[in-house]
C-alpha atoms as an extended CHARMM CRD file, in Angstrom:
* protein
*
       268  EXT
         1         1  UNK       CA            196.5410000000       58.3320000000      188.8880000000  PROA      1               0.0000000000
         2         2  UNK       CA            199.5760000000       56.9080000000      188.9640000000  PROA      2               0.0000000000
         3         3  UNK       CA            199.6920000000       52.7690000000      188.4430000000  PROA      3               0.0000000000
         4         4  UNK       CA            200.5020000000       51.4720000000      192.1730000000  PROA      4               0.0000000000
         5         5  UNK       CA            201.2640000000       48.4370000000      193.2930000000  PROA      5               0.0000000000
         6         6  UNK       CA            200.6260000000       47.6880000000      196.4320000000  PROA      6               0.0000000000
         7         7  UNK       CA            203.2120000000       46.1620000000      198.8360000000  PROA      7               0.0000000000
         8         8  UNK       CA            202.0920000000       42.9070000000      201.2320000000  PROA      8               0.0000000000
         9         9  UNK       CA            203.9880000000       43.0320000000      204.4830000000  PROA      9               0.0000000000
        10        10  UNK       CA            201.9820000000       40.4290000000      206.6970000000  PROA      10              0.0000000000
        11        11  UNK       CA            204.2240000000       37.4340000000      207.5650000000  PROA      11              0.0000000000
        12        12  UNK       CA            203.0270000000       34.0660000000      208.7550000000  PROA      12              0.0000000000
        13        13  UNK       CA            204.4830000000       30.7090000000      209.3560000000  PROA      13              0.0000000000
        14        14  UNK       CA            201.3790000000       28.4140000000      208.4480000000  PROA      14              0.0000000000
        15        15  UNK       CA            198.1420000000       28.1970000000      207.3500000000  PROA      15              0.0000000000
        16        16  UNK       CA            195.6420000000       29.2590000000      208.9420000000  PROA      16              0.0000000000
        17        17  UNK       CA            194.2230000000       27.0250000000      211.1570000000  PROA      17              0.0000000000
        18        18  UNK       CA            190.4160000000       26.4870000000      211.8600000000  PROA      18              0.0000000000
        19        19  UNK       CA            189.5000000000       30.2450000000      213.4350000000  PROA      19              0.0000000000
        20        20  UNK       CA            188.2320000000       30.3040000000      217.1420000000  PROA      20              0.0000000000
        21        21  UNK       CA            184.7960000000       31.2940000000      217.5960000000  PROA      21              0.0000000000
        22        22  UNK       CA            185.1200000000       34.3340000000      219.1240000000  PROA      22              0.0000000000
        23        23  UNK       CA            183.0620000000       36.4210000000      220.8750000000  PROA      23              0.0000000000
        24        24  UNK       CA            182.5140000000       39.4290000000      218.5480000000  PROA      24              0.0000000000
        25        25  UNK       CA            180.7900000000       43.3760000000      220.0710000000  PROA      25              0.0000000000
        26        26  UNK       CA            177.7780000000       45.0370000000      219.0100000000  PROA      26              0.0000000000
        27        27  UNK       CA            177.4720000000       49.0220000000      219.1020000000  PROA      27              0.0000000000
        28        28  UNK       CA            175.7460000000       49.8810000000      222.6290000000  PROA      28              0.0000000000
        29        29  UNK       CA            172.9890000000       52.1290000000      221.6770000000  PROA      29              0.0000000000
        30        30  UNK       CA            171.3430000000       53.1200000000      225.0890000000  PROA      30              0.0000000000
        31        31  UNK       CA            170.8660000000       49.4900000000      226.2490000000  PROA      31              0.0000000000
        32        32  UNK       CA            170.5360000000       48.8730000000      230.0760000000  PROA      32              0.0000000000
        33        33  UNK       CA            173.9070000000       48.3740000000      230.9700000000  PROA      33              0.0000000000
        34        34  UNK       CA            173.8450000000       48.3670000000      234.6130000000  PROA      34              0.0000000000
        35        35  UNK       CA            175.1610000000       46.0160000000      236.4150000000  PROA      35              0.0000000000
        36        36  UNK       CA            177.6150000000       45.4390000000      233.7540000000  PROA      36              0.0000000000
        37        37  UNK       CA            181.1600000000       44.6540000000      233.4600000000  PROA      37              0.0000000000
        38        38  UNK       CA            182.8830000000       47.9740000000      232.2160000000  PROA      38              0.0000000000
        39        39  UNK       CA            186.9740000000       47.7700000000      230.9800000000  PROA      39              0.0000000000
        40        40  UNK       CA            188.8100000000       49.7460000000      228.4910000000  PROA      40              0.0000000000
        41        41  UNK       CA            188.5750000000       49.0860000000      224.9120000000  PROA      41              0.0000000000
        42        42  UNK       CA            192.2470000000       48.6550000000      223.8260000000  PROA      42              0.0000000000
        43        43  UNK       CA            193.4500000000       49.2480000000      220.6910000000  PROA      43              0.0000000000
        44        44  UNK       CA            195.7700000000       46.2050000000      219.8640000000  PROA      44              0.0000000000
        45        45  UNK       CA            195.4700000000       43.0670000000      217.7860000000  PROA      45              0.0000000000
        46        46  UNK       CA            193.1670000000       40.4510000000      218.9620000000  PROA      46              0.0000000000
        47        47  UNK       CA            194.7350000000       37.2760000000      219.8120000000  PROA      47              0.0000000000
        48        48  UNK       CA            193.3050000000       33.8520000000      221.4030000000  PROA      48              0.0000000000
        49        49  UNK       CA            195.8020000000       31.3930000000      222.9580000000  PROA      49              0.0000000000
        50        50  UNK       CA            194.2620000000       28.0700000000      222.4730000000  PROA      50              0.0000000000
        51        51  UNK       CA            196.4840000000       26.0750000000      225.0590000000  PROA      51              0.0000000000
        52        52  UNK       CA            199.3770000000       25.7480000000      222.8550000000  PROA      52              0.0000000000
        53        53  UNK       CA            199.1300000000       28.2440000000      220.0560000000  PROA      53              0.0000000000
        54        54  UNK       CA            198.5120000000       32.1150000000      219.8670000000  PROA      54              0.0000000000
        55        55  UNK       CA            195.9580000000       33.0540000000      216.6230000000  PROA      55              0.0000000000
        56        56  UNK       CA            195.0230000000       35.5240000000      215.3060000000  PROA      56              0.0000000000
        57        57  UNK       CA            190.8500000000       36.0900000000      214.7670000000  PROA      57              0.0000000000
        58        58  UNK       CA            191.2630000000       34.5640000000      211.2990000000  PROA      58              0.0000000000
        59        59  UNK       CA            193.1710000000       31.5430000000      212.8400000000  PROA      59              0.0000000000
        60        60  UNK       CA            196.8330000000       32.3090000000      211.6810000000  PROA      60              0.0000000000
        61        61  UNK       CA            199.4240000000       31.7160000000      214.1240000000  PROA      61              0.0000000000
        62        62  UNK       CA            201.6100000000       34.6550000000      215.4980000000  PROA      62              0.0000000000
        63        63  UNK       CA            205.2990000000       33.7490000000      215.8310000000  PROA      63              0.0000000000
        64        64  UNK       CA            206.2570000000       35.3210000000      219.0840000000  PROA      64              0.0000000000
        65        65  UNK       CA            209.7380000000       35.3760000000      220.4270000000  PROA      65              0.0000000000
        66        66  UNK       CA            211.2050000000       32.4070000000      221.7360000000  PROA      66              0.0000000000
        67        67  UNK       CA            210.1390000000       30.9990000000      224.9770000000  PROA      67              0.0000000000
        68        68  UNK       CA            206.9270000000       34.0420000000      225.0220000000  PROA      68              0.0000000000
        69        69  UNK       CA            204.3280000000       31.6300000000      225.9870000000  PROA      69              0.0000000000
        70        70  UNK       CA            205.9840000000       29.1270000000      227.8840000000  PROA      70              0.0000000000
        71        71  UNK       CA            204.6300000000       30.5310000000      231.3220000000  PROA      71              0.0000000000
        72        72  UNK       CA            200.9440000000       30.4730000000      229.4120000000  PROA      72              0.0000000000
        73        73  UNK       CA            198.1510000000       28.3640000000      231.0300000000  PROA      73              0.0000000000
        74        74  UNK       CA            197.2780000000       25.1330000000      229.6060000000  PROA      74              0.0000000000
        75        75  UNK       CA            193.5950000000       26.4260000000      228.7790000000  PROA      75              0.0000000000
        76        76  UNK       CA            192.5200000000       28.9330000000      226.2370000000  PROA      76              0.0000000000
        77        77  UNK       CA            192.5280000000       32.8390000000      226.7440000000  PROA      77              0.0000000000
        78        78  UNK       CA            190.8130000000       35.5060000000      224.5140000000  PROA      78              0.0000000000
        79        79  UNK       CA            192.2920000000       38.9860000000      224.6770000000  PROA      79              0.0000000000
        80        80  UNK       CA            194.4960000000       41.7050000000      222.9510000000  PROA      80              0.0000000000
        81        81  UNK       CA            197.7480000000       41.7840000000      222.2090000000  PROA      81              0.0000000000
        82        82  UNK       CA            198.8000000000       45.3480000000      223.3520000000  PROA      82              0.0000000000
        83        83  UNK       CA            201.1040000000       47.5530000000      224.5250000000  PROA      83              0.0000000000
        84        84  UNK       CA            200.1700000000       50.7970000000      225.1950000000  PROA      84              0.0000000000
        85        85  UNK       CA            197.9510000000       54.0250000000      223.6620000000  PROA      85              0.0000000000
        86        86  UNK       CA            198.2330000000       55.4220000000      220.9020000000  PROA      86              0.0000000000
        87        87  UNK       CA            200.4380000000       52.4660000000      219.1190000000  PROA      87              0.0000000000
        88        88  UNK       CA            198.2760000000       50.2200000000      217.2420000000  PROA      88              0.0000000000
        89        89  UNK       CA            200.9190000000       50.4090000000      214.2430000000  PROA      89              0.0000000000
        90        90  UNK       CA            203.7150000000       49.5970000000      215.9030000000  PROA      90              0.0000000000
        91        91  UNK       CA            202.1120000000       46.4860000000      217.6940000000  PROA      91              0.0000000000
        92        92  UNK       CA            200.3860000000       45.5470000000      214.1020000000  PROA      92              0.0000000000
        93        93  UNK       CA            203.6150000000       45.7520000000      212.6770000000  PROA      93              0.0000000000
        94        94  UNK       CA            205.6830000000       43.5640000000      215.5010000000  PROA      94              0.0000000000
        95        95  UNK       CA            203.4710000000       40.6550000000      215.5340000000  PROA      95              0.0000000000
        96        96  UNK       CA            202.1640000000       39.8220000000      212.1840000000  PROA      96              0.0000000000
        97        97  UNK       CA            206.4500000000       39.6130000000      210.9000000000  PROA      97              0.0000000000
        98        98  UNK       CA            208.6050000000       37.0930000000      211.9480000000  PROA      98              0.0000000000
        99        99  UNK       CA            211.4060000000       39.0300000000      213.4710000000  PROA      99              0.0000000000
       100       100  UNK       CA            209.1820000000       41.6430000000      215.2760000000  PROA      100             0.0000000000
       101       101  UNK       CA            210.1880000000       43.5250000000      218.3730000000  PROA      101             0.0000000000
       102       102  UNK       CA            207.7800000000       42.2140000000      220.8600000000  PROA      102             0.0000000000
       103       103  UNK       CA            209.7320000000       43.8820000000      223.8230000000  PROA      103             0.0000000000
       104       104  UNK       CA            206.3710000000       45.7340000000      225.7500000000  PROA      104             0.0000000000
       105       105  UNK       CA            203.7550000000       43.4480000000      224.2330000000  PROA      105             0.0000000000
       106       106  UNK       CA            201.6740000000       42.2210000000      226.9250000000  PROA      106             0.0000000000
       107       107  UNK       CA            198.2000000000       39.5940000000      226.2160000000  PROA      107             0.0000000000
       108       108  UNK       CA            195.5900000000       41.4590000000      227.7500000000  PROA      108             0.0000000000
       109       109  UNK       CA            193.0650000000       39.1800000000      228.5290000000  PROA      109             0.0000000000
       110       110  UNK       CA            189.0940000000       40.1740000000      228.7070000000  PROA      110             0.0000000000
       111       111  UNK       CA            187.6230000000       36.3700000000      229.2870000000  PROA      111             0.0000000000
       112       112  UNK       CA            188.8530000000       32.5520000000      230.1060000000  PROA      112             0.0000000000
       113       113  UNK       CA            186.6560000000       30.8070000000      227.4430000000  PROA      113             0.0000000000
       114       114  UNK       CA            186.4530000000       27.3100000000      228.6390000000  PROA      114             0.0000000000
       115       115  UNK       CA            186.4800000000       28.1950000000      232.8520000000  PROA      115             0.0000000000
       116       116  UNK       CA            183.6680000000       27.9020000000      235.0560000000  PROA      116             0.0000000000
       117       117  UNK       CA            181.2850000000       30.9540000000      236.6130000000  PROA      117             0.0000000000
       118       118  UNK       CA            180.6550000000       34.1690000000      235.4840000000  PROA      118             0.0000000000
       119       119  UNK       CA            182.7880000000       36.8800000000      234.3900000000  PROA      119             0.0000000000
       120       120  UNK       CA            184.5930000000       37.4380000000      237.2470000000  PROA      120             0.0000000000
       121       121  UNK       CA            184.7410000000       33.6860000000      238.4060000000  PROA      121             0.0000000000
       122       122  UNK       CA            186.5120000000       32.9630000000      234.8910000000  PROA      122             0.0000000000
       123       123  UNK       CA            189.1740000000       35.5710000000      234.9920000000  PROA      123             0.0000000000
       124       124  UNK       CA            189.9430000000       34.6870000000      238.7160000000  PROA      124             0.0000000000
       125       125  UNK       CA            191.3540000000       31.3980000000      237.5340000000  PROA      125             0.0000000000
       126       126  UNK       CA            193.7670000000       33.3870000000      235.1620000000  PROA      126             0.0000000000
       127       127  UNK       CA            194.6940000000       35.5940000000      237.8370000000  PROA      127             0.0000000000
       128       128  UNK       CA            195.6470000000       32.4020000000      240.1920000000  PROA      128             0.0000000000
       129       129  UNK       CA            197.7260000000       31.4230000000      237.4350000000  PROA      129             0.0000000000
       130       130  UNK       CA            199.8460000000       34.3660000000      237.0680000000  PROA      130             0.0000000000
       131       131  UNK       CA            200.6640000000       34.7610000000      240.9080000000  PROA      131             0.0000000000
       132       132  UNK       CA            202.6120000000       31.6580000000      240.1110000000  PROA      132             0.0000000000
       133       133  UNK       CA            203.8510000000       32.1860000000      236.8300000000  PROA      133             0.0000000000
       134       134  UNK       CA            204.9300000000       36.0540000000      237.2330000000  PROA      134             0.0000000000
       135       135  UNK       CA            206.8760000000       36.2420000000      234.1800000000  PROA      135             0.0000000000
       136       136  UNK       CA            204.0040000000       35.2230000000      231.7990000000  PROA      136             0.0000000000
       137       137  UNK       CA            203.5240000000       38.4360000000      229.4670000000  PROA      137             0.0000000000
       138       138  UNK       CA            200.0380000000       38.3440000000      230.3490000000  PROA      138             0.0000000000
       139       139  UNK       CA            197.4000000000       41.0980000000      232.1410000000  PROA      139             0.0000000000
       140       140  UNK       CA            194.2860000000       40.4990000000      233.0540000000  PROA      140             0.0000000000
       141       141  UNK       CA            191.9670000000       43.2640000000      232.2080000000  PROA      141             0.0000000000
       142       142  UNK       CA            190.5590000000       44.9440000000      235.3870000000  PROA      142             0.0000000000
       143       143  UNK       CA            186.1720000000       44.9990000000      235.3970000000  PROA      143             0.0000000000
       144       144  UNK       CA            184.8160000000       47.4780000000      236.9580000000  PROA      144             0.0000000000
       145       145  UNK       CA            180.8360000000       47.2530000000      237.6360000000  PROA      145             0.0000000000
       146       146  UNK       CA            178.9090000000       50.1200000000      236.2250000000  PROA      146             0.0000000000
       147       147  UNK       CA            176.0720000000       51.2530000000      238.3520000000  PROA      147             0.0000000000
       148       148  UNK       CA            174.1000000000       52.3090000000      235.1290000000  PROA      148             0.0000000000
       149       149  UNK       CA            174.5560000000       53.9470000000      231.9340000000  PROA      149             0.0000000000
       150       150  UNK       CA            175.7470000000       57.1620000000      233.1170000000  PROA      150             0.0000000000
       151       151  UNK       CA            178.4310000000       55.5940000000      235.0270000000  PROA      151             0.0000000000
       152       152  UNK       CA            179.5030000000       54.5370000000      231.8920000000  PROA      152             0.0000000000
       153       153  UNK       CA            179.3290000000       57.5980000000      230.0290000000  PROA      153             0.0000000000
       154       154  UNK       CA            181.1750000000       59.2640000000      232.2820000000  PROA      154             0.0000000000
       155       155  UNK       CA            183.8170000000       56.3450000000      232.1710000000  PROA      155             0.0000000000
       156       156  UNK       CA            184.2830000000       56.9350000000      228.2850000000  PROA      156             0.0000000000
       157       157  UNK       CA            184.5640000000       59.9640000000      229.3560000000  PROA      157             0.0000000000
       158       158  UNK       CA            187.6270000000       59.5680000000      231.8870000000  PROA      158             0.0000000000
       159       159  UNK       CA            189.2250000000       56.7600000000      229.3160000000  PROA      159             0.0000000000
       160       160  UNK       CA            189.1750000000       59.0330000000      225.9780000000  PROA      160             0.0000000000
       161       161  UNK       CA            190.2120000000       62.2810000000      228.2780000000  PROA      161             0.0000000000
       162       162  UNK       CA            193.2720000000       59.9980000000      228.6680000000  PROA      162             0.0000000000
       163       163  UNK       CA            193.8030000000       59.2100000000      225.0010000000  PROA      163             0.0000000000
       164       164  UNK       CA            191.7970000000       55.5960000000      224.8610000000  PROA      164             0.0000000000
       165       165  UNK       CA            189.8660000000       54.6950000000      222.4060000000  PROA      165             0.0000000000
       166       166  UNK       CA            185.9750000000       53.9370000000      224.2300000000  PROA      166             0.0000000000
       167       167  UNK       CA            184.3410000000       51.3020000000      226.2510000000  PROA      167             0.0000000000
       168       168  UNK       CA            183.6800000000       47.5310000000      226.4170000000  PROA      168             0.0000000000
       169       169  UNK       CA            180.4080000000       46.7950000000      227.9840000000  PROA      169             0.0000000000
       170       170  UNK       CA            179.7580000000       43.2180000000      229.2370000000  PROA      170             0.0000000000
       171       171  UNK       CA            177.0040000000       41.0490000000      230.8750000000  PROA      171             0.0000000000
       172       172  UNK       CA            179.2200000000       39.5580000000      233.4280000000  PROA      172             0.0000000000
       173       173  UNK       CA            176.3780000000       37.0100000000      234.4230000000  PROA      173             0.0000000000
       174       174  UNK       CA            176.7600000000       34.6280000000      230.9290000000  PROA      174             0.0000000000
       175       175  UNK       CA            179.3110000000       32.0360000000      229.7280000000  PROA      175             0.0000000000
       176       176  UNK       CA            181.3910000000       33.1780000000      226.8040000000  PROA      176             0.0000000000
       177       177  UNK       CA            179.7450000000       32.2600000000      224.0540000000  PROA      177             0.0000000000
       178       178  UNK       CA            181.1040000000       33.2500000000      220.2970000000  PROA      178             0.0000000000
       179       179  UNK       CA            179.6200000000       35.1040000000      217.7830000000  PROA      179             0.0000000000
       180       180  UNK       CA            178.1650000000       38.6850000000      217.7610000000  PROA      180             0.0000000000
       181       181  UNK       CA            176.5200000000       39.1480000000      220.9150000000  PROA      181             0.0000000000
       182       182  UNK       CA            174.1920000000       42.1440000000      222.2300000000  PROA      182             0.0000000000
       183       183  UNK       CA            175.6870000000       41.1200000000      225.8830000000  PROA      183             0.0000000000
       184       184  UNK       CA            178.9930000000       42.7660000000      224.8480000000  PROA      184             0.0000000000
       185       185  UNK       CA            178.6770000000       46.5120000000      223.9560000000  PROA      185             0.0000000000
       186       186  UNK       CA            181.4160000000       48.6620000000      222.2370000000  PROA      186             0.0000000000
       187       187  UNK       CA            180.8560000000       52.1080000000      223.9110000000  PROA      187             0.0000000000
       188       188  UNK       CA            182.5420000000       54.9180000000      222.1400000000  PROA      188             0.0000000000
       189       189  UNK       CA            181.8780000000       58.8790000000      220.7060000000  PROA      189             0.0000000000
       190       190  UNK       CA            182.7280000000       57.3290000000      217.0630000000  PROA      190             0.0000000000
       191       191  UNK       CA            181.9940000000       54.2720000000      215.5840000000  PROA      191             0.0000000000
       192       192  UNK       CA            184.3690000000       51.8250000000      213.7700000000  PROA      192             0.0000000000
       193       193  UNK       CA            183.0600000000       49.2800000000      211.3480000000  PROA      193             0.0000000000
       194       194  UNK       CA            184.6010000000       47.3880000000      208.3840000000  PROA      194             0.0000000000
       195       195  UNK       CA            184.0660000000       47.4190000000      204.2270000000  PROA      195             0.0000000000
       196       196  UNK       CA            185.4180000000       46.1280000000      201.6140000000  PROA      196             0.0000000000
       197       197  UNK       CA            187.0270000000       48.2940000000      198.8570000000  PROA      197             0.0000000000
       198       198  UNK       CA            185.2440000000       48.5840000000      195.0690000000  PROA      198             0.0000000000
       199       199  UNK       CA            187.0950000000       50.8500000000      193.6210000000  PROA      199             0.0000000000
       200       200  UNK       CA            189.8270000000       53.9860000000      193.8590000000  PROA      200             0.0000000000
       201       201  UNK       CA            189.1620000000       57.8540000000      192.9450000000  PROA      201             0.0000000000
       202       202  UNK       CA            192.3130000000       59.1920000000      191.5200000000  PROA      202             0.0000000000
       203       203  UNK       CA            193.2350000000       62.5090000000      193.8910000000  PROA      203             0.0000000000
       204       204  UNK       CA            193.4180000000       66.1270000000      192.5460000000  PROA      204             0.0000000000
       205       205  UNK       CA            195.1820000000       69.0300000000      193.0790000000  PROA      205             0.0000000000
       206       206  UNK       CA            198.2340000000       68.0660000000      196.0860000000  PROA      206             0.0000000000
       207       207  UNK       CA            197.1010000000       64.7670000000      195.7970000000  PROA      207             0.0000000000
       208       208  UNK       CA            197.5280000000       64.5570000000      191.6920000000  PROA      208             0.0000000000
       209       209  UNK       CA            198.7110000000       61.6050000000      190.9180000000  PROA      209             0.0000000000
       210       210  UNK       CA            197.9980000000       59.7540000000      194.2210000000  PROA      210             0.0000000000
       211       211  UNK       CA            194.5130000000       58.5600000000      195.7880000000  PROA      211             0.0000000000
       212       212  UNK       CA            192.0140000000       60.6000000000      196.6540000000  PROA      212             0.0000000000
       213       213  UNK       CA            189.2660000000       58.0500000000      197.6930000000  PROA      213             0.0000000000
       214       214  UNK       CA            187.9380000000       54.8080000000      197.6480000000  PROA      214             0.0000000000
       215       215  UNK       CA            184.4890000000       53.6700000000      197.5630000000  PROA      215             0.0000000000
       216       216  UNK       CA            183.9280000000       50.9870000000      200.0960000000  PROA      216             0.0000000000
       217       217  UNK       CA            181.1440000000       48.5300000000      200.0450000000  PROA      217             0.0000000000
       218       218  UNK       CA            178.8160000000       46.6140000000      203.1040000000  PROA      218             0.0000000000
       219       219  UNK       CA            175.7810000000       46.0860000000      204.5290000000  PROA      219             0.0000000000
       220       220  UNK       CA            174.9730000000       49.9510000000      204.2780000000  PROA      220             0.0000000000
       221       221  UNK       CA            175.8310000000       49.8500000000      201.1410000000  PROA      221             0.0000000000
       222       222  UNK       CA            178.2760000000       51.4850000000      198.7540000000  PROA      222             0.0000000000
       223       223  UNK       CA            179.6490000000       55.4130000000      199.8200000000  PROA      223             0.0000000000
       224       224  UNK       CA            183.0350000000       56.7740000000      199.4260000000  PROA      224             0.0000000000
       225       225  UNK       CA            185.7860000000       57.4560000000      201.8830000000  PROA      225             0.0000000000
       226       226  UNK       CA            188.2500000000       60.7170000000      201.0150000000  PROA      226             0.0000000000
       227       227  UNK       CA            189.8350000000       61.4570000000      204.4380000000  PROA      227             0.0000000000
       228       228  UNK       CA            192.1510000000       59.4960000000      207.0290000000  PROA      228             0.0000000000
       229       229  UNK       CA            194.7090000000       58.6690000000      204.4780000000  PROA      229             0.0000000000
       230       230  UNK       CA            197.9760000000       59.3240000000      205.5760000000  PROA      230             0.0000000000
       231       231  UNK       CA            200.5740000000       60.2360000000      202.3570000000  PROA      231             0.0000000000
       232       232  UNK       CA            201.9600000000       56.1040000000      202.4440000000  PROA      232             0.0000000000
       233       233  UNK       CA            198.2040000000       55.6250000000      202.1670000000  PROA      233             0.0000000000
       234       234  UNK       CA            197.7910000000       57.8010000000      199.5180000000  PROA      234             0.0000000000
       235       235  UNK       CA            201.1890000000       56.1230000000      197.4750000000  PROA      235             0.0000000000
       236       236  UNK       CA            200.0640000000       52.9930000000      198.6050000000  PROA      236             0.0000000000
       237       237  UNK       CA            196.1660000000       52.3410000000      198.6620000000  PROA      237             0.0000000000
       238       238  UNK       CA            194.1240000000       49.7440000000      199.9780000000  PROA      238             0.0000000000
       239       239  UNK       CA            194.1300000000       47.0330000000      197.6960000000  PROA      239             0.0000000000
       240       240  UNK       CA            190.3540000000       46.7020000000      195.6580000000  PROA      240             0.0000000000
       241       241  UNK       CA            188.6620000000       43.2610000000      197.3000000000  PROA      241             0.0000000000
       242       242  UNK       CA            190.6510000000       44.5130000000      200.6230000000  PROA      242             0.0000000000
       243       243  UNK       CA            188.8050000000       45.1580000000      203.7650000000  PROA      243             0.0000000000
       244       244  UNK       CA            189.3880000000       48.3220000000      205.8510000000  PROA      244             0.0000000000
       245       245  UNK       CA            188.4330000000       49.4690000000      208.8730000000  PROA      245             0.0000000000
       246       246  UNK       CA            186.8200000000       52.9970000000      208.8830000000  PROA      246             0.0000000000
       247       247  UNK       CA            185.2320000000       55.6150000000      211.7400000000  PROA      247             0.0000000000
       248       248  UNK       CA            181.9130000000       57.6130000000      211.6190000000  PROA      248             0.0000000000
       249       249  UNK       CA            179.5840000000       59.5500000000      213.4840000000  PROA      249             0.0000000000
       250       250  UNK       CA            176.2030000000       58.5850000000      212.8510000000  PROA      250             0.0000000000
       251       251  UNK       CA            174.7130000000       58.1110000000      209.1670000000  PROA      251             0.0000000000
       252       252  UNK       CA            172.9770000000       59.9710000000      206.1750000000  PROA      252             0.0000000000
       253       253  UNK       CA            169.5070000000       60.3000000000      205.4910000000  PROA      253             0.0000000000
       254       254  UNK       CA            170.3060000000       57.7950000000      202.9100000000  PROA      254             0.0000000000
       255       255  UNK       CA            171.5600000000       55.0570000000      205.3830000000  PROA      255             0.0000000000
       256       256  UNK       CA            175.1010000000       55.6220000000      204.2490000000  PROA      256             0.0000000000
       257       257  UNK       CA            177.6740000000       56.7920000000      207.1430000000  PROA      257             0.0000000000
       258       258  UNK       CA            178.3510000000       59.7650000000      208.1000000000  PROA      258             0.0000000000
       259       259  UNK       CA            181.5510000000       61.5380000000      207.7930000000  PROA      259             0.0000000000
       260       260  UNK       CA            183.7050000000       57.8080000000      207.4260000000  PROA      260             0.0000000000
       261       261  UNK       CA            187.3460000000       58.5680000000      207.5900000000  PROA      261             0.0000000000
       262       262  UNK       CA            189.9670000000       55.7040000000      206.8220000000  PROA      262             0.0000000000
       263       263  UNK       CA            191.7180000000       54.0610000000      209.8880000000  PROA      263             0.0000000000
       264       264  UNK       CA            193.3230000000       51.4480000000      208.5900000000  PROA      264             0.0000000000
       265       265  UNK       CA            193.4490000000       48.1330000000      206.4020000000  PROA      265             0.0000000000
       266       266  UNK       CA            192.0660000000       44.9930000000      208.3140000000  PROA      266             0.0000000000
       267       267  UNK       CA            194.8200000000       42.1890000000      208.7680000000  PROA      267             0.0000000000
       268       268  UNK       CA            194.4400000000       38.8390000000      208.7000000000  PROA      268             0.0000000000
């Protein structure tokens, strides 16, 4: 395989500071869930506004046009920056560069960290906010209560029917609390989960000369990934030491996952 090298287009203005503790999803696996808080699961960058700055998860600030968050609250938001289906790219690509086009870019918030009440209670505050400060590129993400777990089957089912990506499930009784909770459930056909590259199979026949796969390592342990890659992918693969995201459906006898296709490399 050809030598690559691979090209770094992430731009950021400072260091990172401290990260947020954020609330972080497990995989809902036939838990209970009624009662819950049901919204869709939107496939954008995650973002948390901390009164004056918006950071990414690993604490980097995003450099937003000018004058994007001065209708923000003065308290901290967690949500998703976002735009619409289907266009996680394009959004990935507009915030993390200096001179992105923002123009559609919304926050879509899921939670108001540091208010009062439950759930509902906390996201009420935001939405008082915004009928006075209508300009503020910010949506609250509706809740809808799910009676019980076939409600929310048959939610997925009406949110991937129109080209989303799954379900967030949430106890809507608890304060927001970070770290990886079982309270908030990602509900979807295929899982997503994250590993870190080890190492890159040089591709054969069309791919000659290109990748063919990596072999990706975490706390499954170490399989290989061949399919997902689109050709820039291929030219262009995920650094070794990198960490990517990647989809499956279930896992091997061995513990491994189960038909793991690339989706993308995880920004900072």
């Amino acid at each position: 395989m050809k030598a690559i090298i691979p090209v770094c287009t992430l731009f950021f203005i400072s260091a990172p500071a401290p990260a947020a503790d954020l609330l972080l999803a497990q995989e809902f696996k036939g838990q209970n869930v009624g009662g819950w808080a049901m919204s869709e699961k939107l496939d954008g960058v995650r973002a948390y506004w901390d009164g004056k700055r918006l950071l990414s998860r690993q604490g980097y600030a995003f450099t937003p046009p000018a004058g994007y968050t001065g209708a923000f609250p003065p308290y901290p938001l967690d949500g998703e920056l976002y735009s619409s289906r289907g266009r996680f790219e394009q959004i990935s690509a507009a915030v993390r560069k200096g001179s992105g086009d923002w123009h559609g870019i919304r926050l879509h918030v899921f939670d108001v960290p540091q208010a009062q009440g439950n759930l509902y209670r906390r996201l009420a505050v935001l939405q008082r906010w915004l009928k006075s400060h209508p300009d503020a590129p910010i949506v609250v993400i509706p809740q809808t209560p799910a009676r019980d777990n076939a409600h929310a089957q048959a939610f997925l089912q009406q949110i991937e029917a129109a080209g989303g990506e799954g379900v967030m499930l949430r106890n809507p009784n608890l304060p927001y609390a970070g770290g990886r909770s079982s309270q908030l459930l990602k509900l979807k056909s295929a899982h997503d989960e994250e590993c870190t590259v080890t190492r890159h199979h040089a591709g054969k026949g069309k791919y000659a000369g290109k990748l063919g796969a990596i072999s990706c390592k975490n706390r499954h342990g170490e399989f290989r990934i061949g399919s997902g890659f689109k050709d820039a992918d291929r030219n262009n693969p995920p650094p070794i030491g990198s960490t990517v995201t990647y989809k499956y459906r279930g896992f091997t006898q061995k513990g491994t996952p189960r038909f793991a296709t690339f989706l993308r490399i995880r920004n900072k």
